[in-house]
C-alpha positions, 0 to 999 in steps of 0.5 A, spaced: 089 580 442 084 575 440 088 574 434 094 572 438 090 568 444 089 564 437 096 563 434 098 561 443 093 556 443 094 553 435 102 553 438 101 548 444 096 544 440 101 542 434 106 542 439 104 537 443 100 532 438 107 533 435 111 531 442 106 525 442 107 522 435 115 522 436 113 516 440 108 513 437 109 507 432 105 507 425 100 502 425 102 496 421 099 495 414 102 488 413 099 483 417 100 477 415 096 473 419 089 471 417 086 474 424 088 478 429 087 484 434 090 487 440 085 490 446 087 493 452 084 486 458 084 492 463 079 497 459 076 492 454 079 497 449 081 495 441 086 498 439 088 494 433 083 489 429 084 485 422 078 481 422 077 480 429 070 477 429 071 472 423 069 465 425 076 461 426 079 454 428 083 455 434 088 450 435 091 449 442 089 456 445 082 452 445 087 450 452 086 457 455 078 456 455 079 449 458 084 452 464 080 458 466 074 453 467 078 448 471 081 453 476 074 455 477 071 450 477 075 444 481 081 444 487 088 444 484 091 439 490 085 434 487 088 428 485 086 425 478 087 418 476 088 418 469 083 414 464 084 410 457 081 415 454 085 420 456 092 417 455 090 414 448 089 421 446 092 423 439 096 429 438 101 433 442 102 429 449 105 429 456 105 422 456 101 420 462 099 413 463 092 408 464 091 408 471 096 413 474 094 419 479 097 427 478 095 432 481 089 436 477 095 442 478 100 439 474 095 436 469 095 443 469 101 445 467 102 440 462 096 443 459 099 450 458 107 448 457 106 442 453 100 443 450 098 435 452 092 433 449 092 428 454 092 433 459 086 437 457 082 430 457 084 428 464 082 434 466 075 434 462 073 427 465 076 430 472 073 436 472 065 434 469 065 427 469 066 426 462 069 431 456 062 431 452 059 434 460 065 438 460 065 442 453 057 443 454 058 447 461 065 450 458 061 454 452 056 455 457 060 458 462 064 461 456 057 465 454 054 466 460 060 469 464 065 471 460 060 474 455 063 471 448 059 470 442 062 467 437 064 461 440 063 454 440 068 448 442 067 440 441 072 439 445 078 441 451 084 441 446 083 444 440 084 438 435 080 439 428 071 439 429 067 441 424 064 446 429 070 448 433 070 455 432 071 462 436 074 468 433 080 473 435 076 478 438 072 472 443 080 469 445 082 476 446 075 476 450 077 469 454 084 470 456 083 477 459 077 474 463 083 468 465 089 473 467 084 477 472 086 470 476 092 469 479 093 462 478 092 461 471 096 468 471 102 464 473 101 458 468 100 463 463 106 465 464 111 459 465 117 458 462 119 451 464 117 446 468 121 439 472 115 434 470 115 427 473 109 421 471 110 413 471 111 415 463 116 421 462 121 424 466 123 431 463 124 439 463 119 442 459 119 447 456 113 453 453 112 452 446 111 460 446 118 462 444 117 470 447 114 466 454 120 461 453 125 468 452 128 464 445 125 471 442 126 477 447 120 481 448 121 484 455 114 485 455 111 479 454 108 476 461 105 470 458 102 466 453 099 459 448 100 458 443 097 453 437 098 449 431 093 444 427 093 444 419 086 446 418 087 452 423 096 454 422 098 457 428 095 460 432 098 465 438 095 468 444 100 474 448 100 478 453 103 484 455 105 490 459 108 496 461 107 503 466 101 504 462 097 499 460 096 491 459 095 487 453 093 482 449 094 480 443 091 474 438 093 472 431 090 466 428 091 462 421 098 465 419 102 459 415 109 459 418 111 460 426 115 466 422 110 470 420 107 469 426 111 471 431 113 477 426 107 480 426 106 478 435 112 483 434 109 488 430 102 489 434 106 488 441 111 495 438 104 498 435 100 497 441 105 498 448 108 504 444 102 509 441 095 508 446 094 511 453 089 510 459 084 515 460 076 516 463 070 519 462 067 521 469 060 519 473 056 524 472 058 526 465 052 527 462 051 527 453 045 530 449 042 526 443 036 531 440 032 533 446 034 526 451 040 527 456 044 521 458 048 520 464 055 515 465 053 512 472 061 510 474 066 512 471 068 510 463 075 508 463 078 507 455 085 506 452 086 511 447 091 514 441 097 518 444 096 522 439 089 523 442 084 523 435 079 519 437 072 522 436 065 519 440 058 517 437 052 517 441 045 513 439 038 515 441 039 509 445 044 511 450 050 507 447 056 511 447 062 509 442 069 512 441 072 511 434 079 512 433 081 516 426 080 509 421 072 510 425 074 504 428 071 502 433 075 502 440 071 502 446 063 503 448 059 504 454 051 504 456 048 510 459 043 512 463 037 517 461 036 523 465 029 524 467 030 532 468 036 537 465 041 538 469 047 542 468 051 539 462 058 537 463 061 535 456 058 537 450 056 530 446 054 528 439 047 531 436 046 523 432 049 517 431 051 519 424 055 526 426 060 525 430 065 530 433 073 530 434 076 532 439 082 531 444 083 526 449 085 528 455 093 526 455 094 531 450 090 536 455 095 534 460 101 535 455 099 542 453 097 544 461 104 542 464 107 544 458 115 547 460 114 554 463 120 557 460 115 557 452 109 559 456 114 566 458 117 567 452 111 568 448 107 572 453 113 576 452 113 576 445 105 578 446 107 584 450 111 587 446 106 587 440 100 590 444 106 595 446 107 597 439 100 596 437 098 602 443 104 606 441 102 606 434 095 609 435 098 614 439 
């Protein structure tokens, strides 16, 4: 009997971690671009990173620090009369001249459609009083709010500085605290606009050729793009479906081919082989003789295939690894004054860790189709009935 309960139970676990991966696609190995990552701006989870914290220049995706900000920052109907210095600006442009008044709203839009240089400086000497006073108080915000450390800008645009740095995982970072507004969801997402100043009259339209739909990836909600030849291109991608809500950041890919190909790759990598889950409040851990306590729930994005395994240090700071042991996802918990009873087994040292299944594969052997779970306690009973009428 034990024998059989074994075989059942092995069935439904190879059974259902097969089921998960037909839908699974393989994590890419042939990343082009020289930086890049995907995380999940809902639960903060990693799903995919290549040299995620390595310091970079980020071109124009400066510009998604530089909206947010001003969202937050200043009304979008105030009017900004557009200074010297701003429609002197070098670099991509939206041709505003000296002197002539636009909403901060549109400003806005010819920032992230157009990627005008001129734009993001209007916006800085509106906003703070003068660009310098606004990158100050942006890399404050950027650290104190966002919560983002390898960071620093020297301007709003993006153009090349010696110490104008960020990395993929802090724009990753950045933008998944900007789409959380409503506003910057609706520039981030904008394919064209009718623009209308004193110098230019057009349409413009997103240099971002997923948002723009030149390159179709229903998914897409939005995105920036940039490019200077210190940084290459640079690209900034968001992404949904029923499950989850992505960002993507590649940085420093050589050509606008590579670096879409490999927006693509992520994109069919990370929308095609992760799942939510959580881990309840209350759920308590042991480390050596210490318990510790999640006071809210944990969600995480994980593997379909669920293998992850979980770390927990002496300091209460629990971590979860996919199979390559890297790290996906982390949270604080609480110590535990008394002992109360345990609700999950947790892992002895923050050297051993322990695999085990996620709770989409529990989900997936529970309701698995009824007709199988028949058959085999069929099978089962005619192999106890044979056993007992041999030893008679």
């Amino acid at each position: 009997m034990k024998k059989w309960f074994v075989v059942l139970i092995l069935f439904f676990f190879s059974s259902s971690i097969v089921s998960a991966q037909e839908n699974n696609v393989k994590k890419p190995k042939n990343i082009i671009s020289d930086s890049a990552i995907i995380i999940d701006s809902k639960t903060k989870s990693i799903l995919y990173s290549k040299n995620s914290t390595k310091r970079m220049n980020p071109a124009s995706i400066t510009k998604i620090a530089t909206a947010i900000y001003a969202i937050e920052h200043a009304n979008l109907d105030d009017k900004v009369v557009i200074s010297e210095k701003a429609s002197n600006t070098e670099g991509s442009t939206v041709y505003l001249e000296e002197g002539e008044s636009v909403s901060l709203e549109q400003l806005l839009q010819g920032l992230m459609v157009n990627s005008g240089n001129d734009a993001a400086v209007a916006i800085a000497e509106h906003t703070e009083g003068s660009v310098q006073q606004f990158v100050e108080k942006l890399n404050i915000f950027l650290k104190n709010e966002i919560g983002v450390e390898k960071t620093n800008f020297e301007n709003p645009h993006g153009l090349f500085g010696k110490n104008h740095y960020t990395t993929a995982y802090d724009m990753a970072v950045i933008t998944s605290y900007a789409l959380k507004n409503k506003q910057f969801q609706e520039l981030f997402s904008l394919k064209s606009i009718d623009w209308s100043t004193e110098g230019w009259k057009t349409t413009l339209y997103n240099h971002h050729k997923m948002v723009k739909g030149e390159l179709s990836y229903p998914e897409v909600t939005g995105g920036k793009n940039g490019f200077i030849d210190e940084s290459r291109h640079t690209l900034v991608t968001s992404a949904e479906n029923k499950n989850l809500s992505l960002v993507i950041v590649t940085m420093k890919a050589q050509s606008k081919r590579a670096i879409y190909s490999d927006t693509r790759k992520l994109l069919d990598y990370g929308l095609n082989s992760f799942t939510r889950s959580h881990i309840p409040k209350g759920t308590v851990f042991q480390y050596e003789d210490t318990s510790f306590e999640l006071n809210q729930n944990f969600q995480y994005t994980q593997p379909m295939n669920g293998k992850f395994t979980e770390s927990l240090d002496r300091k209460g700071v629990l971590t979860l690894y996919n199979e390559d042991h890297e790290e996906m996802a982390t949270t604080n918990l609480s110590p535990v004054m008394k002992s109360p009873v345990k609700h999950k087994n947790a892992v002895a040292s923050s050297e051993s860790t322990e695999l085990f299944f996620g709770d989409e594969l529990r989900q997936q052997i529970l309701f698995y189709p009824f007709f199988i779970y028949m058959i085999l306690l069929f099978i089962m009973g005619i192999s106890i009935f044979r056993i007992g009428s041999v030893k008679k």
